[in-house]
N, C-alpha and C positions, 0 to 999 in steps of 0.2 A: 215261360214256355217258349221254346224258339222253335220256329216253323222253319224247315226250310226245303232247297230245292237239291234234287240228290245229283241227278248229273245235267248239266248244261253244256251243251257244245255250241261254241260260237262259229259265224262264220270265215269261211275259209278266204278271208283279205291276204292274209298273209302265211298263205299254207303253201309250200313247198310244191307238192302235187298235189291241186286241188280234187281228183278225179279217185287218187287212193280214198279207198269207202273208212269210215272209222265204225269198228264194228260195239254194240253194246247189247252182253247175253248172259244169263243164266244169272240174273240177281234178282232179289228179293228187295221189297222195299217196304216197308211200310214206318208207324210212327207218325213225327207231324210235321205230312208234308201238304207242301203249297201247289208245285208238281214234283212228280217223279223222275220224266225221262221230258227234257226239251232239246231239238237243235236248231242250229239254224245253216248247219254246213249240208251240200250237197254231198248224195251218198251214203249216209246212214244209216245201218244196217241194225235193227231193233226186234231181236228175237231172244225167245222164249223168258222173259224176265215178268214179277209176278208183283204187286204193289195194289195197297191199302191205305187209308189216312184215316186219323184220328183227328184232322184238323176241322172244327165246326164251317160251315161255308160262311165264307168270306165274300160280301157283296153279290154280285150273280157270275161272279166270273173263274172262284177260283173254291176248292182246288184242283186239278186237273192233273190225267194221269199221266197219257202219252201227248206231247203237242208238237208237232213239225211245223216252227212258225215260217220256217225261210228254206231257203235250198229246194232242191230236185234230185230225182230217182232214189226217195229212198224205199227201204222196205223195212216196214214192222209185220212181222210173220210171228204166233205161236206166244203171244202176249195176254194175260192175265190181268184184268184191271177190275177191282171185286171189293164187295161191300163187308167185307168181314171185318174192317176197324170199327171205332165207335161212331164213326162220321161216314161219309160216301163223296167219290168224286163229285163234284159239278157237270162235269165231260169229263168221260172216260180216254177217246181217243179224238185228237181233233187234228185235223191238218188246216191250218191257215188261208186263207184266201194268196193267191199266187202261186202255191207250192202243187207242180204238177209233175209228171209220171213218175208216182208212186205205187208199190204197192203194198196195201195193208191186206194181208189175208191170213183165216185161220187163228184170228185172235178172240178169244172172251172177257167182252165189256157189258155187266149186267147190274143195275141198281144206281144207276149216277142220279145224281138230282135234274139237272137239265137234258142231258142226251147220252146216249153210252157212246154213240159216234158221231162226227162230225166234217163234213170236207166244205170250208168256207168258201170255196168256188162255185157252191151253189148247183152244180149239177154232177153224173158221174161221168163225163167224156176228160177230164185232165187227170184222173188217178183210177186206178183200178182197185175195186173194194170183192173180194172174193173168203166166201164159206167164213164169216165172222158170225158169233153167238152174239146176238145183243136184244135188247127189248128195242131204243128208241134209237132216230134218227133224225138228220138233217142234212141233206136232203133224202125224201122217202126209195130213193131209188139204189141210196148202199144197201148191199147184202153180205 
């Protein structure tokens, strides 16, 4: 069985214009994945794309839907992160401790094993979380 990770963007060390956004939209994911959509460049534009896994959970960590580990201002708007495979994210949507004004709004993350959302900065003054369908959170003040 191979798990894997469908799109990964690294950071922008050696990117040309680091401020050009890299946009990623209108894909479907699902199958056996570990995550679906990770980056670590600032500027990343993550809209309307829909993903599922079939992959059984993996420790307490994985598998995970959207995760913004690095970078700044992105925006995941209109994102779909759903329990219809045989298995269910861990975290649906999670932004990393450090990664600040972003904004995730108008996404559905419902059914994850540990949290549908997540902003490891631990409160909501470094990203803006606006009109998201979800059951769980962390911290309780995303909406």
């Amino acid at each position: 069985m191979s798990r894997r990770l469908r799109i990964y963007i690294n950071s922008q060390l050696d990117a040309v214009d680091e401020t050009n956004p890299v946009f990623i939209e209108n894909n479907r994911f699902s199958g056996n994945l570990i995550r679906a959509i990770t980056t670590e460049r600032d500027y990343t534009i993550i809209v309307n794309n829909r993903m599922s896994t079939d992959v059984p959970q993996l420790f307490d960590t994985f598998p995970r839907g959207i995760q913004l580990t690095a970078g700044n201002n992105h925006s995941v708007i209109k994102n779909k992160v759903d329990d219809i495979g045989s298995s269910v994210f861990q975290i649906g949507i999670q932004v990393n401790d450090g990664v600040d004004d972003s904004t995730i709004s108008k996404n559905y993350s419902v059914g994850s094993e540990q949290y549908d959302l997540v902003d490891g900065n631990g409160d909501c003054d470094s990203n803006t979380w606006l009109k998201n369908k979800f059951n769980t959170s962390d911290p309780a003040c995303i909406e």
